[in-house]
PyMOL Python script that loads the backbone (N, CA, C, O; Angstrom):
from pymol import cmd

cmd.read_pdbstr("""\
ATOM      1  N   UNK A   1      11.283 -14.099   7.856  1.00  0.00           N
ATOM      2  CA  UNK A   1      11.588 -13.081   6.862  1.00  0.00           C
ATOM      3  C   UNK A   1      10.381 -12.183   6.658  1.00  0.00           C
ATOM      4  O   UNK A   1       9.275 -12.646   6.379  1.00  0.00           O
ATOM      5  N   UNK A   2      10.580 -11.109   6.780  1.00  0.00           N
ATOM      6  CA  UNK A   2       9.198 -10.130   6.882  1.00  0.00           C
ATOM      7  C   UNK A   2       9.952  -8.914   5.315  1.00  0.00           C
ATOM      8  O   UNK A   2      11.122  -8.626   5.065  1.00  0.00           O
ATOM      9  N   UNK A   3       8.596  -8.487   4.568  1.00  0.00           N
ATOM     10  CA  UNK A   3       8.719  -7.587   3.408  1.00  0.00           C
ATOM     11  C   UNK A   3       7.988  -6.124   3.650  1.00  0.00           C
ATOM     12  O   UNK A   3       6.918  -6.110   4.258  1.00  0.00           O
ATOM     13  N   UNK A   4       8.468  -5.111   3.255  1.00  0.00           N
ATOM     14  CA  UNK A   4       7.755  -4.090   3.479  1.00  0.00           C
ATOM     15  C   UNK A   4       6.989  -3.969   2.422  1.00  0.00           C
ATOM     16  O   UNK A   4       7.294  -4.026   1.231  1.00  0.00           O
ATOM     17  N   UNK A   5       5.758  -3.761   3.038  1.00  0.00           N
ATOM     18  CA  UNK A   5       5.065  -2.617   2.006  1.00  0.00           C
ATOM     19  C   UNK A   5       4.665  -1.209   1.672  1.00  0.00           C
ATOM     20  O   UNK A   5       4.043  -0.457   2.422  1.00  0.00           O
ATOM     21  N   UNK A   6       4.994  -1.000   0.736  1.00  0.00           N
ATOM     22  CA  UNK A   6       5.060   0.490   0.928  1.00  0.00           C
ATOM     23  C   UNK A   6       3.544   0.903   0.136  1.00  0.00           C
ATOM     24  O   UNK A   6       3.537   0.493  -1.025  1.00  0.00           O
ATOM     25  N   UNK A   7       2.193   1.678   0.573  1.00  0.00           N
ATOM     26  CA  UNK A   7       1.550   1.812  -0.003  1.00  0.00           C
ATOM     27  C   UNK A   7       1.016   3.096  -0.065  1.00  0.00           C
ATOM     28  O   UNK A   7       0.465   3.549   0.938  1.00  0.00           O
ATOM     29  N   UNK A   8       1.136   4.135  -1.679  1.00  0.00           N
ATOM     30  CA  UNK A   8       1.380   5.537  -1.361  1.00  0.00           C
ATOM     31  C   UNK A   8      -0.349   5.979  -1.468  1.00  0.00           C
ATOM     32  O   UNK A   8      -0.951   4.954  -1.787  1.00  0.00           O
ATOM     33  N   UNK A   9      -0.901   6.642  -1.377  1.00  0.00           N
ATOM     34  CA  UNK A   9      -2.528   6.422  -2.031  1.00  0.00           C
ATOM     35  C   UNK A   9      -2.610   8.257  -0.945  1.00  0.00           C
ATOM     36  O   UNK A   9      -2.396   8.725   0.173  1.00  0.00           O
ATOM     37  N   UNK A  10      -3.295   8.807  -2.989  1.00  0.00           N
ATOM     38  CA  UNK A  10      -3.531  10.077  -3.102  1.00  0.00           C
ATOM     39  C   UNK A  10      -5.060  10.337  -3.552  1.00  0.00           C
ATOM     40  O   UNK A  10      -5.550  10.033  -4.640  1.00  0.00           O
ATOM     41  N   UNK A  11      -5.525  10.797  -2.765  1.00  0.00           N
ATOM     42  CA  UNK A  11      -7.004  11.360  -2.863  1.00  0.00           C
ATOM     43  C   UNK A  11      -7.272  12.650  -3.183  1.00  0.00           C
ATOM     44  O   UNK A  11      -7.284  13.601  -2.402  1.00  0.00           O
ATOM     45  N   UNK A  12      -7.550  12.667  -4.692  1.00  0.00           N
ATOM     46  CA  UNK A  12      -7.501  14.092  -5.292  1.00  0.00           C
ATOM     47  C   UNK A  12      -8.861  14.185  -6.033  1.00  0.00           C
ATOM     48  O   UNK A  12      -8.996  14.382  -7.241  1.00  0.00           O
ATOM     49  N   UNK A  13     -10.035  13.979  -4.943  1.00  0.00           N
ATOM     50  CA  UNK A  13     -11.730  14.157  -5.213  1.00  0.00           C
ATOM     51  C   UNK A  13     -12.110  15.623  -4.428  1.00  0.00           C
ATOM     52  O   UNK A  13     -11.440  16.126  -3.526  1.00  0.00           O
ATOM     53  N   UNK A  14     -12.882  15.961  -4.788  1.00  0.00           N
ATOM     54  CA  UNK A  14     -13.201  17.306  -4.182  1.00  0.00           C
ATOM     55  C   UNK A  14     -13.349  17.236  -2.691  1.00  0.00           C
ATOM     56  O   UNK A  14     -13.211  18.306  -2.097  1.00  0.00           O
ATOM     57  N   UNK A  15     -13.621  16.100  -1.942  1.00  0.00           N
ATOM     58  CA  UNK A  15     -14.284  16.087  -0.966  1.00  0.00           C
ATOM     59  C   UNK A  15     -13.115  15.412  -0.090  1.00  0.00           C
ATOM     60  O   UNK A  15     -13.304  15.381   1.126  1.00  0.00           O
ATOM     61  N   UNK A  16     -12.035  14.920  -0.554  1.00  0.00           N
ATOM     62  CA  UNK A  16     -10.745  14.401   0.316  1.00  0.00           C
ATOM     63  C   UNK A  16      -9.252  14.601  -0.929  1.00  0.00           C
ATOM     64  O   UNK A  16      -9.097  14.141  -2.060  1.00  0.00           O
ATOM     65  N   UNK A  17      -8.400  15.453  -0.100  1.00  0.00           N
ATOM     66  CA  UNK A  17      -7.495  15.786  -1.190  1.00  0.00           C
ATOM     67  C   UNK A  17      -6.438  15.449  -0.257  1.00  0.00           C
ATOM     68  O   UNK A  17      -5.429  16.153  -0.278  1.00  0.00           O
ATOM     69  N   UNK A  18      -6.547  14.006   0.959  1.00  0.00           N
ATOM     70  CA  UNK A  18      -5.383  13.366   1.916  1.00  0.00           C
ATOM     71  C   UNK A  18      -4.654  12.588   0.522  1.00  0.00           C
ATOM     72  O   UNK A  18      -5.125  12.024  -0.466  1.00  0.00           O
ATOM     73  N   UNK A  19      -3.424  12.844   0.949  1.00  0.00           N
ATOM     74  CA  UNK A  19      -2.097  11.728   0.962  1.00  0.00           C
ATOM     75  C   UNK A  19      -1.341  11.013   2.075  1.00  0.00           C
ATOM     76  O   UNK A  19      -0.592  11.521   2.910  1.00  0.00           O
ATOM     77  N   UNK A  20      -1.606  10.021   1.959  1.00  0.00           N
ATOM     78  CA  UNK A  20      -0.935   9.249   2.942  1.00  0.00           C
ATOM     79  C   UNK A  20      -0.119   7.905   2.497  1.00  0.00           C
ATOM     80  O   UNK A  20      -0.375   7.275   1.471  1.00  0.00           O
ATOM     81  N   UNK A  21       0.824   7.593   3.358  1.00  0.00           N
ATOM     82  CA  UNK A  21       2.080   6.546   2.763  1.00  0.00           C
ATOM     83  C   UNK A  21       1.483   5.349   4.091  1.00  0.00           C
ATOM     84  O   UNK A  21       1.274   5.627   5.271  1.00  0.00           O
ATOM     85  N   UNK A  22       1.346   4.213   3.515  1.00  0.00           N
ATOM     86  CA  UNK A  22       1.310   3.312   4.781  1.00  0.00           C
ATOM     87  C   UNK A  22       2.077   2.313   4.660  1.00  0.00           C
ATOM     88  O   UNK A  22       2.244   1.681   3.616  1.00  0.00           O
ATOM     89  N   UNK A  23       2.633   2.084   5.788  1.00  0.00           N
ATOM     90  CA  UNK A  23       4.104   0.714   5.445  1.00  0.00           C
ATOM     91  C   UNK A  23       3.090   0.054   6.072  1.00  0.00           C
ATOM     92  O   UNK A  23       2.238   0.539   6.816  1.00  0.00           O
ATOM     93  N   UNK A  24       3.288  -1.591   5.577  1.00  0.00           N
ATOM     94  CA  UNK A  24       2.841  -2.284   6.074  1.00  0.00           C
ATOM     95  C   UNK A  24       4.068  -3.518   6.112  1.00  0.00           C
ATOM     96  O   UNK A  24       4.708  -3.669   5.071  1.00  0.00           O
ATOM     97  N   UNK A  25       4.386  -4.365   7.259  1.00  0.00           N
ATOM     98  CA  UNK A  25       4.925  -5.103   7.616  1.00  0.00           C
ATOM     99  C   UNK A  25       4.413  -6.673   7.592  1.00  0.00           C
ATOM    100  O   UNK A  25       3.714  -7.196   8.459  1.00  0.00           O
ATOM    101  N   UNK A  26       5.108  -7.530   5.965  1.00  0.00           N
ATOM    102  CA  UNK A  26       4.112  -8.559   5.925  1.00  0.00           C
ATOM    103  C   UNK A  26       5.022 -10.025   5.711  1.00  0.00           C
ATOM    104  O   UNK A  26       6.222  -9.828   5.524  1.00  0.00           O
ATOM    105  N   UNK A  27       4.605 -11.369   5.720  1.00  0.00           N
ATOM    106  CA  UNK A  27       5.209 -11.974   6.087  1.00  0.00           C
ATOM    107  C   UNK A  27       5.258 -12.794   4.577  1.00  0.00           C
ATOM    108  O   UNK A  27       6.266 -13.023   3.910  1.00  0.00           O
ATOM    109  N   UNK A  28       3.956 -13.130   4.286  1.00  0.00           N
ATOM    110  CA  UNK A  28       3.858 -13.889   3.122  1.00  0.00           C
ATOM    111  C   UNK A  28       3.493 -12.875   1.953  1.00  0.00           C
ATOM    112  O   UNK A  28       2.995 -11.816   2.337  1.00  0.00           O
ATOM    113  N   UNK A  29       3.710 -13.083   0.223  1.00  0.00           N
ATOM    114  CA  UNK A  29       3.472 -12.661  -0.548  1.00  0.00           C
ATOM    115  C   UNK A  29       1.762 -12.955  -1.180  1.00  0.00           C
ATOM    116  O   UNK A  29       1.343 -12.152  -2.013  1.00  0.00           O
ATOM    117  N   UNK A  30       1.120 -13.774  -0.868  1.00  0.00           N
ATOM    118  CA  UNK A  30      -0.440 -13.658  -1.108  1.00  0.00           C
ATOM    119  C   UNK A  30      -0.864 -12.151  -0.046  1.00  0.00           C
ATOM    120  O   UNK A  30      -1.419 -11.092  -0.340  1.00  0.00           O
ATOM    121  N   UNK A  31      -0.535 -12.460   0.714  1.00  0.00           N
ATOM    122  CA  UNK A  31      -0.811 -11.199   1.604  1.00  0.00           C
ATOM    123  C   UNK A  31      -0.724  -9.699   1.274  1.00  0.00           C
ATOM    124  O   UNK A  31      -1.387  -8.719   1.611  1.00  0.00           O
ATOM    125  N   UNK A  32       0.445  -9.913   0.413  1.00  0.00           N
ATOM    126  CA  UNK A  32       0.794  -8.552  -0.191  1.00  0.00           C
ATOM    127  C   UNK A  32       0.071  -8.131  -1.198  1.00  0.00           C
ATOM    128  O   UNK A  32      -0.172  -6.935  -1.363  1.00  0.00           O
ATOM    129  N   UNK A  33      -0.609  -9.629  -2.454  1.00  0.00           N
ATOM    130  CA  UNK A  33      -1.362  -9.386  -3.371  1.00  0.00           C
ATOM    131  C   UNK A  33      -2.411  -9.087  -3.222  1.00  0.00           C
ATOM    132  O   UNK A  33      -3.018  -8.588  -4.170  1.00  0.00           O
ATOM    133  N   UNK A  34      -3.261  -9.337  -1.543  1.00  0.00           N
ATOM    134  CA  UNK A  34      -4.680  -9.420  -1.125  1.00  0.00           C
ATOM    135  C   UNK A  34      -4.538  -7.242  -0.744  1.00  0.00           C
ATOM    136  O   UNK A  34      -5.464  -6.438  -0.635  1.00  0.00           O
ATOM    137  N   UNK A  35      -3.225  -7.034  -0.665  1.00  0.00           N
ATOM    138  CA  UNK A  35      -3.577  -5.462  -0.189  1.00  0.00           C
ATOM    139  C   UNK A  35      -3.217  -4.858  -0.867  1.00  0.00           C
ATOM    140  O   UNK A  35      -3.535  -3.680  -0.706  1.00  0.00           O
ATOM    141  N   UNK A  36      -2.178  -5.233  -2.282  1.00  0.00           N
ATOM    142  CA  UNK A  36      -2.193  -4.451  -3.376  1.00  0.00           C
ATOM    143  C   UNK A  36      -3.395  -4.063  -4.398  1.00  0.00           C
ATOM    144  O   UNK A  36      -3.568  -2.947  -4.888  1.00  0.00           O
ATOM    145  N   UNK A  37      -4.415  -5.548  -4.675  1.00  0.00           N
ATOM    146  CA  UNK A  37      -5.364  -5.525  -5.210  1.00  0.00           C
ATOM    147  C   UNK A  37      -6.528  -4.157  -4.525  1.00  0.00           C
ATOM    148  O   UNK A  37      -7.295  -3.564  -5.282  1.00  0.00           O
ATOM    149  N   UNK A  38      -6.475  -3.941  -3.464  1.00  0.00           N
ATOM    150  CA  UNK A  38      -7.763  -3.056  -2.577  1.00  0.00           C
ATOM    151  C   UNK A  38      -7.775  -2.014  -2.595  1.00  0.00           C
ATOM    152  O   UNK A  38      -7.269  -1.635  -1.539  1.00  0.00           O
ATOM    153  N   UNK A  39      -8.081  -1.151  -3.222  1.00  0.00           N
ATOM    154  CA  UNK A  39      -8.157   0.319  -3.233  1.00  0.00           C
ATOM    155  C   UNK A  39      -9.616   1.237  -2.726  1.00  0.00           C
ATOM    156  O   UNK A  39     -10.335   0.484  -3.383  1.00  0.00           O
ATOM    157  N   UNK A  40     -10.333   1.937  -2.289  1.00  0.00           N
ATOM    158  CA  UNK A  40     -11.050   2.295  -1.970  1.00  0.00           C
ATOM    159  C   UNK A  40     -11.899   4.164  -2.374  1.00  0.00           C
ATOM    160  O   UNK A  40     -11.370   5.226  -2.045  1.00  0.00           O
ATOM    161  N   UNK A  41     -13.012   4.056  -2.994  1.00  0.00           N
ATOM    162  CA  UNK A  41     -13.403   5.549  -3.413  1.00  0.00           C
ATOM    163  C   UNK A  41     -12.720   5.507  -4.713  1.00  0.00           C
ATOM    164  O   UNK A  41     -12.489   4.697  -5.612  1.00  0.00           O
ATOM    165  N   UNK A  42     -12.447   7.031  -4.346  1.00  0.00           N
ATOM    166  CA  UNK A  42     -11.729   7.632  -5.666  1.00  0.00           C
ATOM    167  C   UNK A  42     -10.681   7.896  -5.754  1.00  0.00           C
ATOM    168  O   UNK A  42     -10.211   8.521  -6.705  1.00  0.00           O
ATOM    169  N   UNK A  43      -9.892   7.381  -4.534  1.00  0.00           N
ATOM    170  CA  UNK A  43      -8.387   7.106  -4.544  1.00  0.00           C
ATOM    171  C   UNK A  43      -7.603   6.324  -5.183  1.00  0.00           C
ATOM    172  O   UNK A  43      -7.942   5.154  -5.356  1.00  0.00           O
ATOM    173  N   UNK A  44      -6.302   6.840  -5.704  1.00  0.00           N
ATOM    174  CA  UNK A  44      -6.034   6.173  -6.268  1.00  0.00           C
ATOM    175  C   UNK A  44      -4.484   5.427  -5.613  1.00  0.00           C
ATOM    176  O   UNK A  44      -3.468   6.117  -5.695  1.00  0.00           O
ATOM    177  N   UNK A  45      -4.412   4.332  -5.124  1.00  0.00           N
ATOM    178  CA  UNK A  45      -3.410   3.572  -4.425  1.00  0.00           C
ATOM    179  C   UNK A  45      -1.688   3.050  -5.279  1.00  0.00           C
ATOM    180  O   UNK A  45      -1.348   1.950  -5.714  1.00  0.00           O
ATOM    181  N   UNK A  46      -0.946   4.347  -5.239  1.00  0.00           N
ATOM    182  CA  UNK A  46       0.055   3.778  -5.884  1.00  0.00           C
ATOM    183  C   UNK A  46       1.285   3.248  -4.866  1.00  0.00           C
ATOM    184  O   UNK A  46       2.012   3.799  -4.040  1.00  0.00           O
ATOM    185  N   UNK A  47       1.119   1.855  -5.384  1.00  0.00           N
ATOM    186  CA  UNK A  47       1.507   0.358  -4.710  1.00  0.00           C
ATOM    187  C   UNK A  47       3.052  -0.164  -5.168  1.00  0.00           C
ATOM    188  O   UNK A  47       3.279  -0.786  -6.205  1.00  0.00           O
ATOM    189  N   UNK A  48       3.946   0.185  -4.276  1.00  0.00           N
ATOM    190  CA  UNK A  48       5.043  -0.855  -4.374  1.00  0.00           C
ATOM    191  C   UNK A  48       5.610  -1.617  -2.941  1.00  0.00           C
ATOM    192  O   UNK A  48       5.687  -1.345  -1.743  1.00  0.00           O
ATOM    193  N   UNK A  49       6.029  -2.996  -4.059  1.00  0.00           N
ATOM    194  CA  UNK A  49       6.597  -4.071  -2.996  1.00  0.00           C
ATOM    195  C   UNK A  49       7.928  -3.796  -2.930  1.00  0.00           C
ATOM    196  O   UNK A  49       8.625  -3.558  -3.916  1.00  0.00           O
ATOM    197  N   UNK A  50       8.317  -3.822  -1.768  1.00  0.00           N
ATOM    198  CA  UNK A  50       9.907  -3.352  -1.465  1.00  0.00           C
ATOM    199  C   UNK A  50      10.593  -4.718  -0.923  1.00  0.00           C
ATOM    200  O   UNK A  50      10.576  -4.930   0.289  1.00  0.00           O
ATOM    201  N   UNK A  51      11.082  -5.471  -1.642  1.00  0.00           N
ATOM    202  CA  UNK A  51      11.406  -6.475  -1.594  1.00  0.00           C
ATOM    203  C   UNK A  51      12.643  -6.965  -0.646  1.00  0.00           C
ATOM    204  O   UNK A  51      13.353  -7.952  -0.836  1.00  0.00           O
ATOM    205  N   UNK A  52      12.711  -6.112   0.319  1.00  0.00           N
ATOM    206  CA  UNK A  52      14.397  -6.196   0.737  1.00  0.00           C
ATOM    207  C   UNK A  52      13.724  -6.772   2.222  1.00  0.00           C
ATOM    208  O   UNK A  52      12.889  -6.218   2.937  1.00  0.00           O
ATOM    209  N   UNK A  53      14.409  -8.087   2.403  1.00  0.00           N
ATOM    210  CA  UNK A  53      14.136  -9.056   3.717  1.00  0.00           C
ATOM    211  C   UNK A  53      14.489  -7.580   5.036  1.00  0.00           C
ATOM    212  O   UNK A  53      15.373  -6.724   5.089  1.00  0.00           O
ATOM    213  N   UNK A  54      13.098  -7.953   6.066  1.00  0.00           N
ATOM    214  CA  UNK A  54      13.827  -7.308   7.044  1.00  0.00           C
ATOM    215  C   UNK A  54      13.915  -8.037   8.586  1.00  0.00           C
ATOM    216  O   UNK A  54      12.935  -8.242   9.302  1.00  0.00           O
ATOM    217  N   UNK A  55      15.264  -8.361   8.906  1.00  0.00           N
ATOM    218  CA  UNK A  55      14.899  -9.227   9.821  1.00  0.00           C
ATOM    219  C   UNK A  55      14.950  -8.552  11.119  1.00  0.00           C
ATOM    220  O   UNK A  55      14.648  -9.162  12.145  1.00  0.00           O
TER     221      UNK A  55
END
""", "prot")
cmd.dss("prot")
cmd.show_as("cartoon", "prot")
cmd.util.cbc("prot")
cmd.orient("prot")
């Protein structure tokens, strides 16, 4: 059973004004908490778990 993640993260600093969406394809739910928790700079990572099994 694999979960998507959907992770949206908008960089609105003078020096990077990227948006980018990254799915990530994960198996266990610690896993999901270890990449929801991580954000980086001055971005700000808005994080949802999309809970729908994909087999």
């Amino acid at each position: 059973m694999f979960y998507t993640l959907k992770k949206k993260v908008e960089c609105n600093n003078i020096y990077n004004t990227t948006k980018f969406t990254l799915f990530i394809r994960i198996t266990t739910l610690p896993m999901a908490n270890m990449i929801l928790s991580h954000s980086s700079g001055n971005c700000i990572p808005e994080v949802r778990l999309v809970c729908q099994p994909m087999l």
